[in-house]
C-alpha positions in Angstrom: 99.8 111.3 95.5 101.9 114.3 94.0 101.4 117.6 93.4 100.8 117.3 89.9 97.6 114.3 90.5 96.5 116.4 93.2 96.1 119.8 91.0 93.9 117.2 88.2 91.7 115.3 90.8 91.2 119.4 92.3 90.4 120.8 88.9 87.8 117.9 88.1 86.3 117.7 91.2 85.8 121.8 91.1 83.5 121.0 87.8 81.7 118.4 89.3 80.8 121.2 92.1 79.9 123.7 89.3 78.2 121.4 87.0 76.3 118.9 89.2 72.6 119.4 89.0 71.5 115.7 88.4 70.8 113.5 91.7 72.4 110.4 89.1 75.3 112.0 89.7 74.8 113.0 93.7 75.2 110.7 96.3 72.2 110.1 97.9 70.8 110.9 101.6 68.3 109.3 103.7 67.0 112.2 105.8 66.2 110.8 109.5 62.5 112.6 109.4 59.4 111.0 111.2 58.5 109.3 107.7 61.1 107.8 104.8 62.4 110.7 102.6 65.4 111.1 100.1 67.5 113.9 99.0 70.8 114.7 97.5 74.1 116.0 98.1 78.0 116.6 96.7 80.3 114.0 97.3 83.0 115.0 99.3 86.1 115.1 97.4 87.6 111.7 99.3 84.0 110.3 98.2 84.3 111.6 94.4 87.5 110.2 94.5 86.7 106.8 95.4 83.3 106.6 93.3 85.8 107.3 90.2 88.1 104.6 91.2 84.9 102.0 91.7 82.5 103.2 89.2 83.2 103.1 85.5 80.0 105.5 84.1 80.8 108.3 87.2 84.6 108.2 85.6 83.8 108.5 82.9 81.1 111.2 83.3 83.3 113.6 84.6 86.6 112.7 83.2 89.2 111.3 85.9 90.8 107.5 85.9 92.6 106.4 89.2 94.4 103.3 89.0 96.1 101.5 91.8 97.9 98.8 92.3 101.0 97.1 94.4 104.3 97.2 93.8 106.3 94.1 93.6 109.3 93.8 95.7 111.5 94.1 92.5 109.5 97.4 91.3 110.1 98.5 95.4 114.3 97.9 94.9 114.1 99.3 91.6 112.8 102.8 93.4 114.7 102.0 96.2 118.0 102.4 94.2 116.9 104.9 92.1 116.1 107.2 94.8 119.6 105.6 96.5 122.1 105.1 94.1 125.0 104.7 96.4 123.5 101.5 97.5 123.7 98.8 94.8 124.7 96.0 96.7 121.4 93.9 97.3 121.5 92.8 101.4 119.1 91.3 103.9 117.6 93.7 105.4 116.7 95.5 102.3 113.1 95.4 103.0 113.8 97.1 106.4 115.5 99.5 104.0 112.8 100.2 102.1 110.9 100.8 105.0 113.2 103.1 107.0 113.5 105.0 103.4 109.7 105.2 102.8 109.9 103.6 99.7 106.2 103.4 98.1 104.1 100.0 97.8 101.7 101.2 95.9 101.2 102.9 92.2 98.6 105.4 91.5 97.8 106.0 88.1 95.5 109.6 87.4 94.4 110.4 84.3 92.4 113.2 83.0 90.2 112.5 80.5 89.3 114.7 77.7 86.1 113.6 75.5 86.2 115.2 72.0 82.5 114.8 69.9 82.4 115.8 66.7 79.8 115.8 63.8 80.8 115.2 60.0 
C-alpha cells in the first residue's frame, strides 16, 4: 500500500472513530462475566480495513472501497520492466527476477467514496 492509500484509509477510519455511536456499526464483544453479556467496541484499524473489504453496507457506510486482486505473470513483467528498463530481453529465470526485485503480485485498489444527496 502507498502513501497516498494509506493517508485515505487514515482519514476515513479517523471519522469512523469520531462518528461511531451505533453498535451496527461496532464490532461486537462477548464479555467473559459469570453470566452472557454483550458490549461494543472500535474496530481496530486492520479490522475496519478488512470489514470494508468483506462487507458491502460497512463500505459503503463510511465511504472506503479496497479491491484486491493477483497479478498475472504478464501484468508482473510488465512492472518488472517498467521499473527495469534496461532489461527487455525476456529469460528463464525471470520469475527469480521478479522475486529478487520485489516485484508486487498483488493490486490494491482504494477508493474514497464521496456520497452527494440532494433534494429538488
Amino acid at each position: 500500500m502507498n502513501n497516498e492509500q494509506q493517508q485515505i484509509i487514515d482519514e476515513v477510519y479517523e471519522n469512523y472513530v469520531n462518528k461511531c455511536n451505533e453498535d451496527k456499526w461496532m464490532k461486537e464483544i462477548i464479555l467473559d462475566l459469570p453470566f452472557p453479556n454483550k458490549s461494543y467496541g472500535l474496530y481496530s484499524q486492520e479490522e475496519f480495513i478488512n470489514k470494508c473489504k468483506t462487507d458491502p453496507e460497512f463500505s459503503e457506510k463510511w465511504g472506503l472501497k479496497i479491491e484486491e486482486r493477483e497479478l498475472s505473470l504478464e501484468e508482473r513483467q510488465d512492472l518488472y520492466f517498467k521499473l527495469n528498463p534496461e532489461f527487455r530481453l525476456m529469460h528463464e529465470s525471470m520469475i527469480e527476477h521478479m522475486i529478487k526485485h520485489n516485484i508486487p503480485t498483488k493490486l490494491i485498489t482504494t477508493t474514497k467514496i464521496t456520497k452527494i444527496e440532494s433534494y429538488e
